[in-house]
N, C-alpha and C positions, 0 to 999 in steps of 0.2 A: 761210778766212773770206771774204776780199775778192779777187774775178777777175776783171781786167779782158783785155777782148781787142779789139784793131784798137780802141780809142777814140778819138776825133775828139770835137772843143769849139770852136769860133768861133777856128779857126784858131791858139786859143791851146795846144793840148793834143793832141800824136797819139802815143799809148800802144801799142805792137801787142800787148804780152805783160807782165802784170804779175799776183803774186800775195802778198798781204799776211797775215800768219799772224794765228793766234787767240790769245791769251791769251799775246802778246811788247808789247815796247814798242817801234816803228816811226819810225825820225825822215826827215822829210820837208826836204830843203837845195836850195838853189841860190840863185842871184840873183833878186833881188829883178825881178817881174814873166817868171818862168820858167812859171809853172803851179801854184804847191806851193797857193797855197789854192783855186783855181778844181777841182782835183785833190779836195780836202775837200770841196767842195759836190757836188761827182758821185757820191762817198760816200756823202755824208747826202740825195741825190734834191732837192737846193735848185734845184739846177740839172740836164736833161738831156743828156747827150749826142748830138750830130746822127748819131753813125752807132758801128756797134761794142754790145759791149753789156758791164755789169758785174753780176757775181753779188754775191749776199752769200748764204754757207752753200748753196752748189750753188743759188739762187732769183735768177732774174734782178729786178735792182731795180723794175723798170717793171712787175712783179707781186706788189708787196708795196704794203700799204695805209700810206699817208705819215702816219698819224697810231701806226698799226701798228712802223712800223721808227723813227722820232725817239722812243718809248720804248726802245726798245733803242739805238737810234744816235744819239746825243746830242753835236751838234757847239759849240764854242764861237768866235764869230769874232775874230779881232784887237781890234776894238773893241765891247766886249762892251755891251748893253743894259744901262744901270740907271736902275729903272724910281722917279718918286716915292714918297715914303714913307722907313721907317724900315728900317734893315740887314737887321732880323727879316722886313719883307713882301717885301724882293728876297731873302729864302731863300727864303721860303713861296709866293712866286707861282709858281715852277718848276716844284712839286708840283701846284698846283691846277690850272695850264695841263694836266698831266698827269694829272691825275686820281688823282694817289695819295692815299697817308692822309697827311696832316700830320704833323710830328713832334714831340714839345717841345719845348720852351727848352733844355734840358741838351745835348739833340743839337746843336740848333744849335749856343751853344757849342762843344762839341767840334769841329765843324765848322770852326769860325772859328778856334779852336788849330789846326787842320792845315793850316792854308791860314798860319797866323801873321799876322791880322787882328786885333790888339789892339782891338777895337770893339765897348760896347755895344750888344745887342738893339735897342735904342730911339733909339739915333740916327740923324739925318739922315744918308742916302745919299749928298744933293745934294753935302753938307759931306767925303766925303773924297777922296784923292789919284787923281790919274790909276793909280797902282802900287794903291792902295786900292782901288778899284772894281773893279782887272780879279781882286785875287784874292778881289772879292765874289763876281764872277760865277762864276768857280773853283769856289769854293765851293757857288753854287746847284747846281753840275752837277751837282758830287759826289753831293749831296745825292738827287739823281733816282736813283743807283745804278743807272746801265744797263748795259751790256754792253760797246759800245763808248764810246770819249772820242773823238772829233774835236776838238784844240785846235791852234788857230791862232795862235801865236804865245802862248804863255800867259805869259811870263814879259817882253815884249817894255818893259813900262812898267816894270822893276823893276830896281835895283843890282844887282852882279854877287852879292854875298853874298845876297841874298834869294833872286834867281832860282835861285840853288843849293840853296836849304833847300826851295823849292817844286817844282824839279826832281825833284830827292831822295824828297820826299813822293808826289810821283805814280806815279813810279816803283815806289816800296816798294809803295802803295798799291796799284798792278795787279797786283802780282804777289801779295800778301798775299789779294789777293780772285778773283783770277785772272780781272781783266779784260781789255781788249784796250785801248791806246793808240797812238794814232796821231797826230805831233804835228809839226806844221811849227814848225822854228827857223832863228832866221838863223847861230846859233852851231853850225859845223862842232864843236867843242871840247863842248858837249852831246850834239850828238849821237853824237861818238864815247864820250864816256865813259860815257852812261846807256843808249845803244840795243840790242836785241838784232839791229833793223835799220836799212839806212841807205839813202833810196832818193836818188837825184839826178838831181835834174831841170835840162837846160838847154834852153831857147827851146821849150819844152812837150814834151820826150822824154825818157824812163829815159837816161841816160849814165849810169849806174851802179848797181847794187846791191847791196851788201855784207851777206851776212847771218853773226852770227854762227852757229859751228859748235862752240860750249860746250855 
């Protein structure tokens, strides 16, 4: 899926050899200001790399059209956009920034069950919790049903019981639809027990990569 070779980033990020599978769930660790989300934006083309270069699917990124690969590569960041209005237009805007077809209310719903977002359609966005809004945004993503997940931190605002039921969920999720996730956490302890890989990063280089061999 994902090949990165000899990458270099604003002295924050030098990668020589790295390769991220398709349709696994990938956990991205280390300390805090190592690289792990500067790494997701080179991903998703947010940001380029000064030298080196990264494939997606054998196609170097820097020849794929950026409106082209964020339907397919769908990143979400630590602190996710939410946007005024009501729960139901921060579902719906995701869609239409994309150009999909809109979905009903029942979907949504569903939607918001899976994320475990007890919250009316119709209510103010403004109105709920820090842990509330990031699994709005969760949820918009979902909702675009791309290929890949770039989440950054997605459970970062949430108790440790929550973050496990939405763990859980995403997890199931990739593999029930045979997506691809790739997910920077600060918990070593997720990422062992949910990942099929584990990359680690310290002062911007691979010191580690653990893949399983199930």
């Amino acid at each position: 899926m994902f090949s990165l070779n000899n990458v270099r980033f604003n002295n924050i990020l030098d990668i020589k050899h790295l390769k991220i599978p398709s349709n696994k769930v990938t956990c991205i660790v280390g300390e805090s200001g190592s690289g792990k989300s500067t790494l997701l934006r080179l991903l998703n083309n947010l940001i380029s790399c000064d030298s080196g270069e990264i494939s997606f699917n054998d196609r170097p990124l820097s020849t794929i059209n950026s409106v082209e690969l964020r339907r397919t590569i769908v990143m979400l960041p630590q602190q996710p956009v939410i946007f005024p209005g009501t729960v139901k237009d921060n579902l719906l805007i995701g869609l239409k920034f994309a150009e999909k077809p809109l979905v009903d209310e029942e979907k949504l719903r569903q939607i918001l069950r899976m994320v475990s977002l007890s919250k009316e359609l119709y209510e103010d966005s403004d109105k709920l919790s820090g842990g509330e809004k990031q699994r709005l945004a969760l949820a918009r993503v979902i909702l675009l049903d791309p290929e890949v997940f770039l989440l950054d931190e997605p459970s970062s605002a949430l108790d440790e019981e929550t973050e496990r039921i939405i763990v859980e969920m995403l997890v199931a999720y990739t593999k029930d639809t045979n997506k691809t996730l790739i997910m920077v956490t600060h918990s070593k302890k997720v990422a062992k027990d949910y990942s099929d890989n584990i990359i680690e990063i310290n002062q911007g280089k691979v010191v580690n990569y653990t893949e399983d061999q199930v």
